[in-house]
N, C-alpha and C positions, 0 to 999 in steps of 0.2 A: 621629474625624470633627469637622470643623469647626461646630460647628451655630451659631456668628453667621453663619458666610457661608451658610448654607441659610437662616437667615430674610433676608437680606440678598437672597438669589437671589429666594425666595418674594414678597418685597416689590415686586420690579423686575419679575416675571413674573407680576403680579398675581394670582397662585393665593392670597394673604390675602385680598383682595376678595372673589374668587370663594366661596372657604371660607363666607366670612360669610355673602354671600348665600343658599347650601346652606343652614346651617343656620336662615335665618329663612325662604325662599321652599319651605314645607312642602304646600303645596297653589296652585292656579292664582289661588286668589286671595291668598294669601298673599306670589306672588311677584309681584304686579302692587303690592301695599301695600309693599313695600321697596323695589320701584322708583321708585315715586314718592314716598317719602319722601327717596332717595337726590338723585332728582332738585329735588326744593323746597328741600332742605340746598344744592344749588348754584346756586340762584336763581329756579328754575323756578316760574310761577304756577300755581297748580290754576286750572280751568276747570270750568264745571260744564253734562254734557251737556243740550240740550234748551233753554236758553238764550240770548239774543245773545249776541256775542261782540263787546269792543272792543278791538282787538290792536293794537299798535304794534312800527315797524321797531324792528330792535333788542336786543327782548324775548324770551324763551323761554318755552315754557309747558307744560302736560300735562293731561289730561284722563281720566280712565280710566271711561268708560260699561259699566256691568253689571258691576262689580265685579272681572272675571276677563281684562280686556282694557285697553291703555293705548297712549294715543298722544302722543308730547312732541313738539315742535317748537321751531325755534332760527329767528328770522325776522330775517336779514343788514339789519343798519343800514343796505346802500345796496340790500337788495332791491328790482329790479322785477319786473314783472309777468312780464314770459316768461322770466326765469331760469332756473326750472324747481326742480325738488327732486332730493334724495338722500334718497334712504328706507332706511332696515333696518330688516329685521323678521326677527321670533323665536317661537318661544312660549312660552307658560311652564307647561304641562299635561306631564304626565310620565304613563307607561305605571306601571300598577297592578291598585289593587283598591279598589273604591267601597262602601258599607256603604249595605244594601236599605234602607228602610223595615219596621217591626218586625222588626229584626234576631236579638233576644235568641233565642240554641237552645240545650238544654238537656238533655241526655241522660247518663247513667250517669255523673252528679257532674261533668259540666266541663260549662262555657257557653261558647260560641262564638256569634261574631257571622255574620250572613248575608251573604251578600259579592258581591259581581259583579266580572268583568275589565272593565279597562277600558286599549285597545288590547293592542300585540301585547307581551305580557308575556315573560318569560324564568320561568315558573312556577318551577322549580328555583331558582333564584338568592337566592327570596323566603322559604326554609324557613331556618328556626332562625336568622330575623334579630329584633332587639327593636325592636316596632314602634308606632306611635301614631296617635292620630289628625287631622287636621286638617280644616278646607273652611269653610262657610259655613253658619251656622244663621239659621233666619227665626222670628220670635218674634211673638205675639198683640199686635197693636195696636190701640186704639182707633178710626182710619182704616181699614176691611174696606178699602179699594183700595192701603195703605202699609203692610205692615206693619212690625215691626221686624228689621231685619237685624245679625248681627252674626258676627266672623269668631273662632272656635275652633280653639286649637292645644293637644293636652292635653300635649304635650313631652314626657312620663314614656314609658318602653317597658312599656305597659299591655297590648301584645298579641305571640302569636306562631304563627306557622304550622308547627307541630311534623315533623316526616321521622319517617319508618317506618325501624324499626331493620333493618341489613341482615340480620339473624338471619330477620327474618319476610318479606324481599322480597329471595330470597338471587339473585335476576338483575337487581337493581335498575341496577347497573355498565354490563348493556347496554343500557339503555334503558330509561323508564319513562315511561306516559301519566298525567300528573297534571291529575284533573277538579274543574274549578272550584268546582262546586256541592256535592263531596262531601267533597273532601281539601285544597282552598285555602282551607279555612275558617279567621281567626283564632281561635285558643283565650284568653279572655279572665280567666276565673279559675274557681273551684269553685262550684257549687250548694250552699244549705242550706239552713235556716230563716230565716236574716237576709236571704237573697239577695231584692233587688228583682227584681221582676217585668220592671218596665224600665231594666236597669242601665246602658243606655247614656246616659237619658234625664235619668236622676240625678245621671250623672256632668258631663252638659253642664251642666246646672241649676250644680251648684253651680262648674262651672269660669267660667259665666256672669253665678253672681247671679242667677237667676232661679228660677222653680218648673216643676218639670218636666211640671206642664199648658201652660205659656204657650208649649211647642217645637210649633211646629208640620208644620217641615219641615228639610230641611239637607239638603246637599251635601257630605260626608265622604267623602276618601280617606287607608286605612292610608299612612305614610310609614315609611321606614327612617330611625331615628333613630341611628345609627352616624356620626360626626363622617368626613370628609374626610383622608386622611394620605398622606405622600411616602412613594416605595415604590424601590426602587431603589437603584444605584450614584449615588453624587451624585446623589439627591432623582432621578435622570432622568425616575418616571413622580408621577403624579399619583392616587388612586385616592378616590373618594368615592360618596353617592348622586346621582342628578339632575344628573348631568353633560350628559344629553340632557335642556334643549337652556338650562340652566342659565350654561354655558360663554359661549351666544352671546350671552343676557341682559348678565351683565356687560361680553362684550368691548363692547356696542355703548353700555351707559351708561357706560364708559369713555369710549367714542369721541365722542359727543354733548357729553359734560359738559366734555371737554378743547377740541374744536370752539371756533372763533371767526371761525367766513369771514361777510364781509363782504356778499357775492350769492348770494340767492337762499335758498330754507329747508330746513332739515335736519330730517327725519323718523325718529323711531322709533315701530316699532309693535308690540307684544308682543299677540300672539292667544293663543285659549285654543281648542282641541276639536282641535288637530293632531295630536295621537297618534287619532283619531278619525275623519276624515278631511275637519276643517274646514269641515263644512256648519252651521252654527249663526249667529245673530244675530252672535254674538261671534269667529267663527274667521273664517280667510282668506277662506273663499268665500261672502264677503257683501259688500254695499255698503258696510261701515261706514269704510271707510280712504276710497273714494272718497267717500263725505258729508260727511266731516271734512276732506279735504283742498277740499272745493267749499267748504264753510262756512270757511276761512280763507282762500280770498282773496274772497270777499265780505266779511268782517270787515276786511279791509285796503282794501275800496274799489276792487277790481279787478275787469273782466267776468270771464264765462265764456266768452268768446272767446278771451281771455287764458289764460285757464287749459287748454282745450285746448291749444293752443300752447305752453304752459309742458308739457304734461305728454310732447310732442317731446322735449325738453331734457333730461327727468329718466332717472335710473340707478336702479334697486333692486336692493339687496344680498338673498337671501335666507339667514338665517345659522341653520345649525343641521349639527347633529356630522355625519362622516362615518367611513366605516368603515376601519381602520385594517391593515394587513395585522396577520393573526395567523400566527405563524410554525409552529404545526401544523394549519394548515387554507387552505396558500398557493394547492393548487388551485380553490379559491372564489373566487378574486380575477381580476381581468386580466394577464395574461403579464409586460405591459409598465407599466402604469402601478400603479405600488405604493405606496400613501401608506406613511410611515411612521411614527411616534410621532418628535416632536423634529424632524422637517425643517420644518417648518414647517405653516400650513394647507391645507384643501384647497379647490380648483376644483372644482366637481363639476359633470360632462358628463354627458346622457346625449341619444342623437338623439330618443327615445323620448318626452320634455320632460316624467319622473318629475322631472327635475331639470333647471331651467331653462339651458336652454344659447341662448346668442347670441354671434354669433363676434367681431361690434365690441366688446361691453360684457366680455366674457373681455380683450380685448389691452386694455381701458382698466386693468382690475385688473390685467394682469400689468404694464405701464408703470410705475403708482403703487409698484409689488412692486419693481420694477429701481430706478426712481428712486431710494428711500428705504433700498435693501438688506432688504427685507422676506422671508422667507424662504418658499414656495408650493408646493406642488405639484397638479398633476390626478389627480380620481379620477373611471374610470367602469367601471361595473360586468362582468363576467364575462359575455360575451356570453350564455351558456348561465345564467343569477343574472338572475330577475327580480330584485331588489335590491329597495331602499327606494323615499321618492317624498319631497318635502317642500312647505311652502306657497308655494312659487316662482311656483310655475307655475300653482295656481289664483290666488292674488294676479294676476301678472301679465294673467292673461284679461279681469278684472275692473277693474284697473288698467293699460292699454294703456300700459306703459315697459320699455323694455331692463331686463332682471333677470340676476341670474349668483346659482347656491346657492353658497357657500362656508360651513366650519365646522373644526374643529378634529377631526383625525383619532382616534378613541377604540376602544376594543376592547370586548365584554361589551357593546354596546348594547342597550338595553331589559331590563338586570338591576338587581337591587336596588340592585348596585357596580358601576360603569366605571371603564376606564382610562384615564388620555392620556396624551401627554408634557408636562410641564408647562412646557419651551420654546414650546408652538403657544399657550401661551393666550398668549405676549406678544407672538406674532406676528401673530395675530387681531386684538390691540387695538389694535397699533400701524397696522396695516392699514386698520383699520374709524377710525382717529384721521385718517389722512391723507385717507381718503374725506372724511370729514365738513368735513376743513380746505381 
């Protein structure tokens, strides 16, 4: 096998990008902090929420308010007022397991951590993988109304959620119920006499520098820390963690950063609680896109007359994975419409509006798809398959603009490891590039 043309493909099909970002975006705020470093590396000003704002045509910028959510803008040198925007949006929270408050448990010589789910897990997928921890610790300040915050990745695979050997669970083949509270517990090392009482607390302290009285609180979810790797006949598939919804992160700061159109403003917006179901300050179904987007054209000196008006004009992409036919499990699927790994991305329909469908803003994306040779297809769901839902369609309610969900078709959704083909991610980008242009 060739492997300079496989990094050569991997490079042109931005799966090296991608890759990278996997391995830094370890938690929802982790992957808002590599986005926006990514995006200030290409010119973009931080903003800081809560603030005036003094924006000029021209300029790009980013802003990421509560740590776990970001929103960049690109504002067109000849922007006017009723141009209107292009938005995409993504999230960057992934399905898991979130670690309790006094976690440490301690029974017959192992310690395990207390654990909760957090969205619809693939329980199985997440055994005998090496695991870690990441999120957000808040730390004793001075100011009782500010304290200190700061963001922990312990990177080592410090934890793992061990399988019953088939000897003891000898029908485990047909089916097995795996309870959260009892059996998806990470195993984190032995009990003794040296063992801290609060070993998770010790570990933060010193990964932070700090004493592990001054922890007051945090926001920790286990991560799979197993690297990203090409699987297949000529690299075909792609196989990593956090491909939901990791995939559409990068296609869309690809798309933003390469972006240079002249009218009107380009919008990315990365939420956080969508595996959840986006009711938080921070996820889709809140005011915060539409605040931010009122507050930048007052910062530019424009009404809010205008800005209704402008929001006639605008498009939103809603971008996150869709499901990919699996070839032993085809009766799940729709008869007719069959995404498949490597044809490109998907449309995603449903009448149901789990997944934002509108029939003018579908033929604007399939246009830009013919025009540029961009590769697409439709996905909607198995009449009889409730299916999935994505932030489409509650953004949209709350944001009154034509939306269409699109993503990169993947298999294994909501497992520790998915699959794609590693042709859609350059079709996505190259997609979400000509939107933005």
């Amino acid at each position: 096998m060739d492997t300079s043309k496989n990094k050569s493909d991997s490079s042109a099909s931005g799966i090296d990008r991608l890759a990278a970002l996997i391995q830094e975006a370890t938690s929802p705020y982790h992957t808002v902090l590599a986005a926006k470093n990514r995006l200030m590396a290409a010119g973009f000003e931080s903003l800081t929420a809560g603030v005036p704002w003094a924006l000029t045509s021209g300029k790009k910028y980013v802003v990421s308010p509560y740590g776990s959510c970001l929103v960049a803008f690109s504002v067109g040198a000849d922007a006017q007022a009723r141009d209107g925007f292009r938005i995409g949006a993504a999230h960057g929270d992934f399905p898991g397991f979130r670690i309790k408050p006094r976690p440490q448990m301690e029974k017959d010589g192992y310690i395990r951590l207390n654990a909760e789910g957090y969205g619809g897990v693939n329980h199985m997928s997440w055994l005998d993988r090496p695991l870690s921890l990441a999120g957000k610790v808040v730390l004793r300040s001075d100011d009782l109304f500010a304290p200190r915050v700061q963001l922990a990745d312990l990177k080592q695979p410090l934890l793992t959620i061990p399988n019953v050997a088939v000897h003891l669970q000898r029908d485990m083949n047909k089916g097995m119920e795996l309870k959260k509270q009892t059996q998806m517990l990470p195993l984190i090392g032995l009990s003794g006499e040296e063992t801290s009482a609060d070993l998770l607390s010790r570990l933060l302290a010193e990964h932070l520098s700090c004493e592990p009285e001054d922890i007051l609180d945090y926001e920790l979810n286990l991560y799979n820390t197993e690297a990203g790797s090409p699987v297949g006949m000529d690299s075909a598939f792609y196989q990593s963690p956090r491909l939901d919804d990791l995939t559409s992160v990068q296609a869309l700061l690809d798309g933003l950063m390469s972006a240079d159109r002249a009218h009107g403003i380009n919008v990315l917006a990365i939420f956080d609680h969508e595996e959840v179901g986006s009711r938080t300050k921070q996820g889709a179904d809140s005011t915060l896109l539409t605040r931010i987007l009122e507050k930048i054209y007052r910062s530019l000196g424009w009404s809010g007359g205008e800005y209704s008006d402008a929001l006639t004009a605008s498009l939103m992409m809603s971008v996150d994975v869709a499901h990919a036919l699996h070839p032993a499990y085809e009766s799940h699927y729709d008869p007719v419409n069959k995404n498949i790994m490597g044809k490109g991305f998907s449309i995603k329909q449903a009448c149901s509006q789990s997944y934002a469908t509108d029939s003018e803003a579908i033929a604007i994306v399939q246009q830009i798809c013919d025009a540029k040779k961009i590769p697409y297809q439709k996905f909607v769901n198995h009449s009889d398959e409730r299916g999935g839902g994505t932030l489409g369609s509650i953004a949209a309610a709350l944001l009154p603009v034509r939306c269409v969900d699109i993503g990169v078709p993947i298999l294994a959704m909501h497992s520790a490891r998915e699959t794609m083909g590693t042709a859609d991610q350059k079709a996505l980008t190259d997609y979400l590039t000509a939107f933005y242009s």
